[in-house]
Each structure stands twice: as C-alpha cells, then as structure tokens.
N, C-alpha and C positions, 0 to 999 in steps of 0.2 A: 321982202317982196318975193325972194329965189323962194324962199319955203311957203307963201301962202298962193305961187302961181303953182308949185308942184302938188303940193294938196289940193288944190282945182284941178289939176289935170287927172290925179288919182280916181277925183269925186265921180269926175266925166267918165273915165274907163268904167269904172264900177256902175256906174248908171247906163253905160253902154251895154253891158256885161249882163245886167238882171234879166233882159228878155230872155236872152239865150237859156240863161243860166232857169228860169223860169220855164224856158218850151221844154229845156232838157230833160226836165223832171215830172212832166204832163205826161200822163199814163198812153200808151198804145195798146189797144186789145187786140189781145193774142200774142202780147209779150212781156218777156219777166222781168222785172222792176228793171232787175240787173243791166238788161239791155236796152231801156227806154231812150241814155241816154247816146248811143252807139246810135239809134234812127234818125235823134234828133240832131248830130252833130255836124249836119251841113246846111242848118240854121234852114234858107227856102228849099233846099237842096234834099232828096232822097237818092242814095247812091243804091242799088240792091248789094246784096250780102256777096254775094259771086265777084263784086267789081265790075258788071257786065254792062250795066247802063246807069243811069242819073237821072234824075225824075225830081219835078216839083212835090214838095211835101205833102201838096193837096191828093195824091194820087194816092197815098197811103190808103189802105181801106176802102177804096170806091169801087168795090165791087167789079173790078174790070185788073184780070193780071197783067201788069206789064214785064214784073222779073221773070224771067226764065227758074230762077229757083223757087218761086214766088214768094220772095221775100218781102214784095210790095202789099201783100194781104194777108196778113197774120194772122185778121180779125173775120175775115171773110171764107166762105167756099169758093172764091172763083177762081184759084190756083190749083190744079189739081196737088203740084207738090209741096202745097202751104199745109204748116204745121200752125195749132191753135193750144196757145199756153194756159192753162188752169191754174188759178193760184192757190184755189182749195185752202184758205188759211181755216186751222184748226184742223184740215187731217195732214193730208199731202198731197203737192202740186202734180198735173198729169197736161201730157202732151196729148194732143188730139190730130186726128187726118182733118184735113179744112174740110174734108165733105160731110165733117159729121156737125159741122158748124152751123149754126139757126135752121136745122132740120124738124126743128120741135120736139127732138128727143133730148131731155137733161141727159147730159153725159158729163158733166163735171159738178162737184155737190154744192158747189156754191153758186150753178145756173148761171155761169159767165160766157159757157158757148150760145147760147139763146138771146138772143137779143131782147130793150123790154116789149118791143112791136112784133114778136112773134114766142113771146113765154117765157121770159124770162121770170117775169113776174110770178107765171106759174110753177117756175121749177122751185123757185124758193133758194136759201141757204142754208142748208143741213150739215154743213161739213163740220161744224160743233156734235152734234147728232154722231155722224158718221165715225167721225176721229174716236171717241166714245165709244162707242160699239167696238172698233178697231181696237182701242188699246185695252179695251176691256179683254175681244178675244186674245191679243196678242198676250197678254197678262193671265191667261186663263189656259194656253200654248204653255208659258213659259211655266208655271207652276203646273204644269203637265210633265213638263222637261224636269225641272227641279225635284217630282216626285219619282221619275223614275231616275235619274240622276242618283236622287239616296236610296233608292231600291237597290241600283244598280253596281253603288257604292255598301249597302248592305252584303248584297251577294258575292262581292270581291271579298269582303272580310270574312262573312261565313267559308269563301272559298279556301283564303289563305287561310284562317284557323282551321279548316280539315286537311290541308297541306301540311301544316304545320306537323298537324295528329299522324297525318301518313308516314311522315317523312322521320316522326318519331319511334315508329311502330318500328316502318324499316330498318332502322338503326339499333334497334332491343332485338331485332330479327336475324340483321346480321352480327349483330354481337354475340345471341346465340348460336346462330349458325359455328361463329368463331370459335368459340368456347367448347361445341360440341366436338369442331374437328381436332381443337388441342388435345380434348380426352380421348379421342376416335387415338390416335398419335401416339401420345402419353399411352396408352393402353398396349398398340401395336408396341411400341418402347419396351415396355414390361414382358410383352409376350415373347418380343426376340431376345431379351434378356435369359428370361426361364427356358426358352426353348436351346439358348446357346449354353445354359448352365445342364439343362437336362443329358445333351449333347455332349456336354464335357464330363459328367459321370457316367454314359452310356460307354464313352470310350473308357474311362478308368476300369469300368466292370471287366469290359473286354480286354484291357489289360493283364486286370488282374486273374479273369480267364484262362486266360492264356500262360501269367506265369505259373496257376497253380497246373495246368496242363501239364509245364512243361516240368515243374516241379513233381508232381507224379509221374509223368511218364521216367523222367531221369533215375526217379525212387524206384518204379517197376526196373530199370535197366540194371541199377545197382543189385534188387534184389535174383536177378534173374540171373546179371553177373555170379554171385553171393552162389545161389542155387549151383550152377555150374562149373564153380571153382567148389564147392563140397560134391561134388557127384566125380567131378575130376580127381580128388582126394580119394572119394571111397574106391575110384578105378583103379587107381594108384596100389592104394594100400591093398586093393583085390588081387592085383595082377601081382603084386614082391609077396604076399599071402600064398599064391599060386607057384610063384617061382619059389619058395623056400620048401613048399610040400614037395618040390620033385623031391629036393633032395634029404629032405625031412618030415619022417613020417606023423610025428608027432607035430608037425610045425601044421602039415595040413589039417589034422583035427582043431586045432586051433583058431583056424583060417575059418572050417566051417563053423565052429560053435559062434566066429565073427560075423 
C-alpha cells in the first residue's frame, strides 16, 4: 500500500510538473532557445533580466516596455534597449536593435524580425540560400589562403635553397680566401728565408773581403818589410864598401864595380 501511495504521489508531481515543464519550452520571440526557459521559470510570473521588477507573463511582448532593460520585449520595438534574437538556422544567428524590429525591412534571413501581419511572409527564409553563398565564399577565402599559403611556402623553399647556395658559395670563398693567405705567408716564409740566407752570404763575402784585404795588405807589409830590410843591407854593405876604400884603395874599386 506504502509503494502504490508513493507512485501516486510520484504520478501527481509529474502531472503537476508537465505544464510548467511544457510553458518552459514554448518559444519566445526574440529569444534563444537557450533562454526560453530562464523567462518561463516563474511559471505566471516575469521577473526582468536586471532583478528590477516582476510582471505577469502576459506582459511579455505587448508592445508596451515595462523593464528598464527591456527585457520584457525581446519580440517587440517598444524598448528602446530590447535586443531581438535571430535564429537564422542554416547560416548564423544575429542579434538585432528592437528598432529595427517589424520595420518591414528583412534584416534576419529567415524573416523572424517581421512579423506575419507586416512581412514576414514577404521576407521569406533564405538562410539555406544565404549560409550557401557564405560558405561557398568562406570556402573560396580559404582556398585563396591555402594557395597563397603554398606560394608562400614555395617561396620560403626557393628562399632557403638560394640561402643554402649563398652560404655555400661563402664558405668555397672563404676557404679561398684562407688558402690564398696561407700562400700569401708560405711565400712571405720562403722570402724571409732567401733573404736571410742571401744576408748570410752577403756577410761571408764581406768577411771574406775583408780577410783577403787584410791578407794582402799584411803581404804588402811583408814585402815592403822584405824591400827595406835588402835596401838596409845594400846600405850596410855600401857604407863597410866605403869605410874599407878609405883605407884601401883596391877595396874601393871593388866597392864601385859593386
């Protein structure tokens, strides 16, 4: 009896529950599904969005703003700061200023700011159309991107393989360079070589120079000695020549025929 009065009581809740549960999910226009059921959750009750006042539900949408935010006409222009939700299914949804709301101008492509007593009828639903068109050009953008993309990706490669080429070049350039200053070096090496070998038989010559200089000149002194020491001799043997003619007369004849 405890389980078949609780499952009555269940059935009652849940049958109590369906209207709400039903109003919660009845569309308001000028707003997005999401929030259909946030207006409808004080059942007779419309609270506005601000917290600022509370209003019978019937107020919703009657053309007369009672929110300060004007939260109370979503659907309407008579809020100057109501905003009006486009659901635009098949492109994408768009918010509206409430003034531009049953103006008779389509401004959402599926004709839900127009009402059907002043055009809506006329604006039609295009947003299949439209989305179409859109992702057509969106699709036509992007393989716009995507070709220059690989252009752009082209030109980085062309870039790096003439980088590549420079950076080669450079490297056989300064290898050259290197190369040539080793010889420039190596060369100056050889020169101060020869020049210090040149240098070193310049002074042997001048050595040698110098000792045949000194070696003649000593040979002149020798012979000039030589010369000196026979003139000293002939003096010699002139003057004992002379002294032996004093005293012998035959010694001088002698002397002179000497």
């Amino acid at each position: 009896d405890r389980a078949r009065g609780l499952g009555s009581m269940k059935s009652l809740v849940l049958l109590l529950l369906q209207p709400w549960a039903a109003a919660a999910e009845e569309p308001v226009r000028g707003v997005a599904p999401s929030e259909w059921a946030a207006y409808r959750a004080g059942g007779t009750l419309f609270r506005c969005r601000d917290g600022q006042a509370e209003l019978p539900i019937a107020k919703l949408n009657d053309e007369y703003c009672d929110c300060a935010d004007g939260s109370d006409e979503p659907g309407t222009s008579a809020c100057v700061a109501g905003r009006f939700y486009c659901a635009n299914v098949g492109y994408k949804p768009m918010i509206l200023r409430s003034s531009r709301v049953d103006d008779t101008i389509c401004d959402c492509c599926d004709g839900s700011d127009e009402s059907d007593a002043l055009g809506q009828a006329g604006c039609g639903d295009n947003c299949d159309a439209v989305g179409r068109e859109h992702r057509a050009a969106a699709a036509e953008r992007a393989g716009r991107f995507e070709r220059g993309l690989a252009t752009a990706r082209q030109y980085a490669a062309q870039a790096a393989a003439a980088r590549a080429e420079w950076d080669a070049t450079i490297e056989q350039k300064r290898a050259a360079v290197a190369a040539a200053e080793a010889a420039v070096a190596s060369v100056e090496e050889e020169k101060e070589r020869a020049e210090a070998a040149e240098a070193a038989m310049q002074e042997e010559e001048k050595k040698k120079r110098e000792a045949e200089e000194a070696a003649r000149a000593e040979a002149e002194q020798a012979s000039a000695a030589r010369r000196a020491a026979q003139m000293q001799q002939l003096r010699l043997l002139r003057e004992g020549c002379e002294a032996r003619a004093v005293v012998d007369a035959g010694a001088r004849d002698a002397c002179g025929e000497g």
